[in-house]
N, C-alpha and C positions, 0 to 999 in steps of 0.2 A: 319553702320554709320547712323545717326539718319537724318530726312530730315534737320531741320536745319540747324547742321552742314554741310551739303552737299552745302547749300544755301551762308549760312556764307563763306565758302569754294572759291566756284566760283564765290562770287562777289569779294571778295578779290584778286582771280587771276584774272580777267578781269580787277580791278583796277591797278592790280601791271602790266600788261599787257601794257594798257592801255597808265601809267604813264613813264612805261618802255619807249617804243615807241615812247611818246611824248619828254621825255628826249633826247633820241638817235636824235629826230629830230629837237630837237630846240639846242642842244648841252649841254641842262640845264644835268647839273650829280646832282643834287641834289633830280631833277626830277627822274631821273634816276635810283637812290640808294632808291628812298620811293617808285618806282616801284616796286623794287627788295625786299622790306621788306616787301612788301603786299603779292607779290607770295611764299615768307618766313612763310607769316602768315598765306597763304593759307596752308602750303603744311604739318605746326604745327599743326592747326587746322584741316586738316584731320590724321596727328597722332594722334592727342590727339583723334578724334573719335574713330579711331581703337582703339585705347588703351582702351577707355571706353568699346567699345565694349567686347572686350576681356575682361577685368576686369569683367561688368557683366556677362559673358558667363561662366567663372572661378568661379564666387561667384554661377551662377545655377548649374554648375557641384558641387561644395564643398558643396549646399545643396541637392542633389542629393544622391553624397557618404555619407552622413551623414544621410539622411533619411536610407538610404539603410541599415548602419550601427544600428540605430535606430530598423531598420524592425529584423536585424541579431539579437540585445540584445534581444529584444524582443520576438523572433523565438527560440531565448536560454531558456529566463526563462519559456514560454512555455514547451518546451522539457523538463526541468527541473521538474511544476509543475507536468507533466502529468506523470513523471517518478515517479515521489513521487508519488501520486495517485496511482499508479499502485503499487507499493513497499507496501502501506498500503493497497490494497483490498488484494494482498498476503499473507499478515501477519495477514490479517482476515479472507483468508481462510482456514490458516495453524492454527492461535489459533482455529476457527470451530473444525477442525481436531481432533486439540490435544486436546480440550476439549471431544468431541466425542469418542475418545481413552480411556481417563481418565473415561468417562458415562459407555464405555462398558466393562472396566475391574473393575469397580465399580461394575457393574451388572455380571459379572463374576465370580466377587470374591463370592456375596452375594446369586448367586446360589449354589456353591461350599458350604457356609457355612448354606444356607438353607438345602441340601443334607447331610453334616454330620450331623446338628441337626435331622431332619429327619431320618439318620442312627442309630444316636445314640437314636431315638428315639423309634423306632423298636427293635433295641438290648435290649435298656429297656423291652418293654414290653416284647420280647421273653424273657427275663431273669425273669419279674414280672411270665408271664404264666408256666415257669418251676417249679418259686418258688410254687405255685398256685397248681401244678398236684405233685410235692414232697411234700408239707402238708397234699395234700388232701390223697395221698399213707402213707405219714406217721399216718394221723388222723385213714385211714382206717387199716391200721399196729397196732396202735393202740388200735382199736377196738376190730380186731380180737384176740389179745393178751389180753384185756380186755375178752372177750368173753371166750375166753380158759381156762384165770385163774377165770371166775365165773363156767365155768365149771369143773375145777380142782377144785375148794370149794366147788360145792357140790357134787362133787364124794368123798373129803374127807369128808365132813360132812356126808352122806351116809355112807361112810366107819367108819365112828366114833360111828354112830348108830347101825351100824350090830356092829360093835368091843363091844358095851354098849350092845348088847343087847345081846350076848356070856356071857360076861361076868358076 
């Protein structure tokens, strides 16, 4: 209760007191009844304190819960944000990942097809060099078969001179 009203309070019960008293001793009731409306007023006046009291005590508690509540929504979207955040560095370390996955089977693939070009490239030339040692065996086949029938020509032609010259 606030000092004034405390003040207010008991001077109105010392008047209604007072008047009360005086009424009962002078016989006056009129005296008597505006005694009893003071100590009435007194006793309104410290309800109405309380009351106010109370009232503000009920409106610092209502902002109190309401901050608190305040602090709660607030504690939420927090948790919220930070959950997001976290949900996105996730899904950046997982696309990292997948792209990562995707680089090494890129490079996987293009070893693989380095290696059969490479395979096939080798094949080739073992095939080129085959072909290379069979021309060269057949150039020298060849040859030698060249060689034989210049030899067979002039042993006929030989033979055709001894035959001329018989005859």
């Amino acid at each position: 209760m606030s000092q004034p009203s405390r003040s207010t309070a008991l001077i109105d019960r010392l008047k209604g007191t007072a008047k009360k008293a005086a009424g009962a001793v002078l016989g006056n009731e009129d005296l008597e009844r505006e005694g009893e409306l003071h100590q009435a007023k007194a006793g309104l006046t410290v309800d109405a304190a309380k009351l106010e009291e109370e009232a503000q005590r009920e409106q610092e508690e209502a902002a109190v819960t309401a901050r608190k509540r305040e602090i709660e929504v607030e504690r939420h979207r927090l948790e919220a944000e930070e959950l997001a955040e976290k949900r996105e560095r996730e899904i950046a370390v997982e696309k990292a990942a997948a792209e990562r996955e995707v680089k090494a089977e890129a490079q996987r693939k293009e070893r693989i097809a380095e290696q059969q070009a490479a395979a096939e490239q080798d094949a080739l030339a073992r095939k080129q060099q085959a072909a290379a040692r069979e021309l060269t065996e057949e150039q020298q086949e060849a040859a030698r078969i060249e060689a034989a029938a210049a030899r067979a020509k002039e042993t006929a032609q030989a033979l055709d001179e001894i035959t001329e010259e018989k005859a």
